[in-house]
PASEBA-1860 file (N, C-alpha, C; in nm, 3 decimals):
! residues 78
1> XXXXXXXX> -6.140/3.384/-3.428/-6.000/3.389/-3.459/-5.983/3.377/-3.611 ~ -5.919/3.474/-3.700/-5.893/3.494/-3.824/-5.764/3.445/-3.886 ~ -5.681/3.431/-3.753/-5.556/3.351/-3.819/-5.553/3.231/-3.775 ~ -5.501/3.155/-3.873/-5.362/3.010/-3.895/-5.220/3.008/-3.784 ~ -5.242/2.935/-3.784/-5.047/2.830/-3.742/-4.928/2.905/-3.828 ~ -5.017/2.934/-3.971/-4.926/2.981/-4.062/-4.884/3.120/-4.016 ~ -5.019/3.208/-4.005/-4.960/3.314/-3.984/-4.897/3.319/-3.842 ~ -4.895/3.265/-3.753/-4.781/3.272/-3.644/-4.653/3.200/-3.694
9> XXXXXXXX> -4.639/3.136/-3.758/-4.528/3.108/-3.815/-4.455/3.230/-3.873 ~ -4.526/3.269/-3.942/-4.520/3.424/-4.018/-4.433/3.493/-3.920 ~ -4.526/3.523/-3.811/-4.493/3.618/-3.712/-4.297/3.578/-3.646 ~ -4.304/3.423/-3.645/-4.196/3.373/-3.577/-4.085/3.386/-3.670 ~ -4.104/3.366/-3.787/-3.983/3.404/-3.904/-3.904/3.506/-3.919 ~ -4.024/3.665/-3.869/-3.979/3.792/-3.863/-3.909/3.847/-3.754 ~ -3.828/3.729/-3.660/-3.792/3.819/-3.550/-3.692/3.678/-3.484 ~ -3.588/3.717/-3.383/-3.567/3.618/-3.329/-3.617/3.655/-3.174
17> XXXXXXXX> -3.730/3.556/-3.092/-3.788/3.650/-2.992/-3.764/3.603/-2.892 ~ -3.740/3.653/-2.774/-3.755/3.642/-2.652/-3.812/3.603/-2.558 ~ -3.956/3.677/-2.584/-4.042/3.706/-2.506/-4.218/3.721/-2.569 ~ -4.324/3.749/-2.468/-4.420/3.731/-2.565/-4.422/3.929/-2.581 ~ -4.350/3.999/-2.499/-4.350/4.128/-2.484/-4.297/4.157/-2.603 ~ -4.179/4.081/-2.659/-4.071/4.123/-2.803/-4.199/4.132/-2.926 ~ -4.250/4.008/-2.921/-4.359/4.003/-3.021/-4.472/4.153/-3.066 ~ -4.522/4.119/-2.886/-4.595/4.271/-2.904/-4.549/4.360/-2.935
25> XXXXXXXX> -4.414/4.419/-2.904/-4.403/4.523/-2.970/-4.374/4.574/-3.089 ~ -4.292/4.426/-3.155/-4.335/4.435/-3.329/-4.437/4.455/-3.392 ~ -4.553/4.389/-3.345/-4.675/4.400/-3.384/-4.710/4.549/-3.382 ~ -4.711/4.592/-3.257/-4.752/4.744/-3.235/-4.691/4.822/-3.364 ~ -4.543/4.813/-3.359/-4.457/4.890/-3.448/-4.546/4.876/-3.547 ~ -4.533/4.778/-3.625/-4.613/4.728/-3.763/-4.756/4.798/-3.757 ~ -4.807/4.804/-3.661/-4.994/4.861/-3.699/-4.983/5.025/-3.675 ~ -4.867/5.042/-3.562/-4.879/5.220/-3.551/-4.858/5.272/-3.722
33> XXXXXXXX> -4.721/5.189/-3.754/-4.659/5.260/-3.897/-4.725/5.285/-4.039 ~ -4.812/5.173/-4.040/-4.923/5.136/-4.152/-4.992/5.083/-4.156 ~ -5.051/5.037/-4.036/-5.164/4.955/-4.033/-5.184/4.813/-4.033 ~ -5.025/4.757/-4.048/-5.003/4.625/-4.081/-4.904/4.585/-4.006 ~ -4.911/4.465/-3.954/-4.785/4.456/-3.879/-4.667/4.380/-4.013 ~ -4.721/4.308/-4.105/-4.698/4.229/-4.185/-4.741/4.211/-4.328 ~ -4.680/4.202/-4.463/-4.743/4.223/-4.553/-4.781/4.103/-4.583 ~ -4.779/3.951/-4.535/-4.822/3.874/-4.508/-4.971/3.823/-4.442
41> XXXXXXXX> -4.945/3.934/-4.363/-5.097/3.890/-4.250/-5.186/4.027/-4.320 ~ -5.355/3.984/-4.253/-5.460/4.089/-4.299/-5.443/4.183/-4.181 ~ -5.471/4.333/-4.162/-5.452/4.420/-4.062/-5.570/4.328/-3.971 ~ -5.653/4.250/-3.985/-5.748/4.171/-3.816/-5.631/4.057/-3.804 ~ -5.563/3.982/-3.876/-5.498/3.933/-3.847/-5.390/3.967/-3.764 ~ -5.338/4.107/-3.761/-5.271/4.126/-3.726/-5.284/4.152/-3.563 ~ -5.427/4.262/-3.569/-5.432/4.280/-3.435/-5.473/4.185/-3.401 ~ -5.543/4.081/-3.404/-5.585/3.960/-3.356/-5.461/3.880/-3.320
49> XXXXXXXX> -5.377/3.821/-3.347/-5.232/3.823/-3.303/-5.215/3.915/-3.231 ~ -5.178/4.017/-3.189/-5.149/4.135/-3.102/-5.226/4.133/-2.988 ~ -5.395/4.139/-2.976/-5.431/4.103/-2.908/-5.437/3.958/-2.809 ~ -5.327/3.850/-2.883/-5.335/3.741/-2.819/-5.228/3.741/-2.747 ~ -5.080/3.758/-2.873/-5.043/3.801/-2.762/-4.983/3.897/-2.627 ~ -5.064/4.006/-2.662/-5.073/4.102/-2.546/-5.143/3.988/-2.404 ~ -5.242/3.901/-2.415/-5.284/3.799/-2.319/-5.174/3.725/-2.310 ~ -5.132/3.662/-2.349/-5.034/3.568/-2.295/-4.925/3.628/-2.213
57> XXXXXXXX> -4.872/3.752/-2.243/-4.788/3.835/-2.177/-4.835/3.862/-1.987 ~ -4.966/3.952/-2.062/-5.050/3.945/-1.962/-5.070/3.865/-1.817 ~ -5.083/3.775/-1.934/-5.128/3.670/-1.802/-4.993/3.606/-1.740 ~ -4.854/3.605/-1.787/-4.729/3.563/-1.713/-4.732/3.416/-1.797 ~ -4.812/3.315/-1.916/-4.739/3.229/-1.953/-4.637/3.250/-2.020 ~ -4.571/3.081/-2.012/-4.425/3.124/-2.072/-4.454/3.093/-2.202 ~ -4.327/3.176/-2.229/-4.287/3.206/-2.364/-4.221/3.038/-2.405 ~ -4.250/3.027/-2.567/-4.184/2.942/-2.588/-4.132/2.972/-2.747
65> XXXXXXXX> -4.041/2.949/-2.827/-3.974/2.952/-2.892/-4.009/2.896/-3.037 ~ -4.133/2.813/-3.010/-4.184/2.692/-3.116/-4.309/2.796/-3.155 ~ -4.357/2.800/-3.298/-4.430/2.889/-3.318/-4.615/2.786/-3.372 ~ -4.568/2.646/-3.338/-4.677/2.536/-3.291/-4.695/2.546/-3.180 ~ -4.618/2.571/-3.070/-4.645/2.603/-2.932/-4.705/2.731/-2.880 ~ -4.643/2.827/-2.982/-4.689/2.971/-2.931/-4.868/2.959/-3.005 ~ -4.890/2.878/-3.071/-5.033/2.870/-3.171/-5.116/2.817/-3.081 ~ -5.038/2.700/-2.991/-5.181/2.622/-2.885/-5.125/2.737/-2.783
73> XXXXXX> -5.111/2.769/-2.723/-5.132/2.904/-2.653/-5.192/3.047/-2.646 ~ -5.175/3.073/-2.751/-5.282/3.136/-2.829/-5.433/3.110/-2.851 ~ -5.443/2.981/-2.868/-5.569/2.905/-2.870/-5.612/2.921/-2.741 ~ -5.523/2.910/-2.602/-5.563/2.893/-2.484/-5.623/3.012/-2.413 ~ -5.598/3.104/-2.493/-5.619/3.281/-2.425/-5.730/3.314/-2.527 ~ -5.816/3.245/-2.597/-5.915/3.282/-2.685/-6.014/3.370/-2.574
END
């Protein structure tokens, strides 16, 4: 894992979200358009986030709103 707390914080700043589906598809947007979801995050950072949470989606946990919460969850789908 290449990202921080920070950069999900990152991620949580740029959006007001819903869902872990809302996330993904920012992310997607961001890597189809240029490769980045974020000029913040590194493009592995990015898909690495993307890939996590595409799992969490995946798998039906819930979403939560706290982007310390969405980080140990993330941790949990390693």
């Amino acid at each position: 894992m290449d990202y921080q707390k920070s950069d999900v914080e990152v991620v949580y700043r740029r959006g007001d979200w819903n869902s872990w589906s809302d996330i993904v598809r920012r992310l997607e947007g961001g890597l189809s358009r240029d490769q980045q979801a974020d000029n913040e995050l590194s493009e592995a950072e990015s898909r690495q986030l993307l890939d996590g949470f595409r799992r969490l989606d995946q798998k039906g946990e819930r979403f939560t709103d706290d982007p310390a919460g969405a980080y140990r969850a993330l941790q949990s789908v390693q």
